[in-house]
One Martini backbone bead per residue (centre of mass of N, CA, C, O) as a GRO file, in nm:
protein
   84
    1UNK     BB    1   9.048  16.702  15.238
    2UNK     BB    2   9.008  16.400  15.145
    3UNK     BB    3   9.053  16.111  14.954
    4UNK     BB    4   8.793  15.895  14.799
    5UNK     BB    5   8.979  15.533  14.730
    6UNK     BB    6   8.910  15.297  14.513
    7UNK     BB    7   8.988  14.950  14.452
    8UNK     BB    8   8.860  14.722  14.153
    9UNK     BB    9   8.805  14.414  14.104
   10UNK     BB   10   8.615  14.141  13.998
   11UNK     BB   11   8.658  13.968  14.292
   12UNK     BB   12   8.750  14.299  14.451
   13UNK     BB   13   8.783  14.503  14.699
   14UNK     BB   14   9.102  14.628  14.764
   15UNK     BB   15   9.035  14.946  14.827
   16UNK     BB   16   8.925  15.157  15.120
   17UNK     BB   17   8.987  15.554  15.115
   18UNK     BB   18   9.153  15.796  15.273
   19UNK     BB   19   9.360  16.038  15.115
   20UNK     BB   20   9.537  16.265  14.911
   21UNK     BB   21   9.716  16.116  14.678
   22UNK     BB   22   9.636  15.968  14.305
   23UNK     BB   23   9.822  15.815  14.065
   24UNK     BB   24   9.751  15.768  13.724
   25UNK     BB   25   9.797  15.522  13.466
   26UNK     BB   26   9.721  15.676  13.186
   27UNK     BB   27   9.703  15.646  12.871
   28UNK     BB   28   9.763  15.973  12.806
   29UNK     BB   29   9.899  15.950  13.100
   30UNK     BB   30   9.990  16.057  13.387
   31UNK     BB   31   9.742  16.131  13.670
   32UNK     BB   32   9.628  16.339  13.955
   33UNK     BB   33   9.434  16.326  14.262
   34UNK     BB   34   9.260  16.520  14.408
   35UNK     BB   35   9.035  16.677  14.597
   36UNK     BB   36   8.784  16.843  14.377
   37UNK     BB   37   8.826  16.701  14.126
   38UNK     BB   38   8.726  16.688  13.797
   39UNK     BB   39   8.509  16.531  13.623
   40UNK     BB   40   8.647  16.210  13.532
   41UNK     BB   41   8.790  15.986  13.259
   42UNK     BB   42   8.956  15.674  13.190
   43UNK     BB   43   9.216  15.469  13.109
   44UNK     BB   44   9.402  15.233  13.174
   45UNK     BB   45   9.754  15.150  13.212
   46UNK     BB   46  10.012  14.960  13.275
   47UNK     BB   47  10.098  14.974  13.591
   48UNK     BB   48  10.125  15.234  13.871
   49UNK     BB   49  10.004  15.316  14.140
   50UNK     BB   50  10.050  15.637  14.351
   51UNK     BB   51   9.974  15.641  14.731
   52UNK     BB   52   9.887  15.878  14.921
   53UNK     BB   53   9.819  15.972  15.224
   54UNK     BB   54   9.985  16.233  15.243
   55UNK     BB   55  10.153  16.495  15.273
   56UNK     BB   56  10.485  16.443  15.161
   57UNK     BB   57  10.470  16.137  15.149
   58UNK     BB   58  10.541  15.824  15.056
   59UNK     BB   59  10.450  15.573  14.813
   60UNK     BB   60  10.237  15.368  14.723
   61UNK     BB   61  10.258  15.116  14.545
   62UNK     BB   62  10.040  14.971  14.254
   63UNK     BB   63   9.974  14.731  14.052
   64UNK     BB   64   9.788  14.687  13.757
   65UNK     BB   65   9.557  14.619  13.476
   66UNK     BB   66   9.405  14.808  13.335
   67UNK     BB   67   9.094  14.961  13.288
   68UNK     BB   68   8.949  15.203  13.463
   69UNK     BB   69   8.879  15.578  13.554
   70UNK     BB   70   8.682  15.748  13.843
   71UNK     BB   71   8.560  16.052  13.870
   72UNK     BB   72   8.411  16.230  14.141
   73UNK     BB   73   8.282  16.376  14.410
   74UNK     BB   74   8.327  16.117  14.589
   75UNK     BB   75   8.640  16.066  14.438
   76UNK     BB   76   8.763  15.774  14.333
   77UNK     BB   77   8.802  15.503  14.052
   78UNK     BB   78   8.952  15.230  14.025
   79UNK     BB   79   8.887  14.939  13.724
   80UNK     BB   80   9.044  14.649  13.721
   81UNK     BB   81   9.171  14.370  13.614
   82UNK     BB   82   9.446  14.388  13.792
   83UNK     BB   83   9.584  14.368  14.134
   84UNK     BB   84   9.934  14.381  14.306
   0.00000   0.00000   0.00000
C-alpha cells in the first residue's frame, strides 16, 4: 500500500500524493517514512526532502526551511515554513 504524503506551507498544499517513501530532514537526523510507520512527530531542519514514488525510484528532492513532520495512520504531513 502507498504512502499518503501531503507537503504544506502557509501559503499553500504544495503536495498531495500517495508515495512509496519520503526521507525527512529531521532536528535529529534524517528518518524515512513508509506506509505504516509508527505515529511520530518532529521538528524539521533546513535541507532536502527525498520522494520516492515507488519502490527502487530515483527520488525527487524538495528544498525545505523548518517546519514539523507529523506521520499518523492516515500518512505523513510535513508543515514547512517555505518549501520548493
Amino acid at each position: 500500500m502507498p504512502l499518503h504524503f501531503e507537503l504544506v506551507t502557509p501559503e499553500k498544499l504544495v503536495r498531495s500524493e500517495d508515495v512509496y517513501m519520503v526521507v525527512v530532514p529531521g532536528s535529529e537526523g534524517d528518518f524515512g517514512v513508509l506506509e505504516g510507520h509508527a505515529p511520530f512527530m518532529s521538528t524539521v531542519r533546513d535541507g532536502a526532502l527525498q520522494v520516492f514514488a515507488s519502490a527502487g525510484a530515483a527520488p525527487e528532492t524538495i528544498d525545505v526551511v523548518g517546519g514539523f513532520a507529523e506521520v499518523t495512520e492516515q500518512g505523513l504531513t510535513v508543515l514547512a515554513e517555505r518549501a520548493g
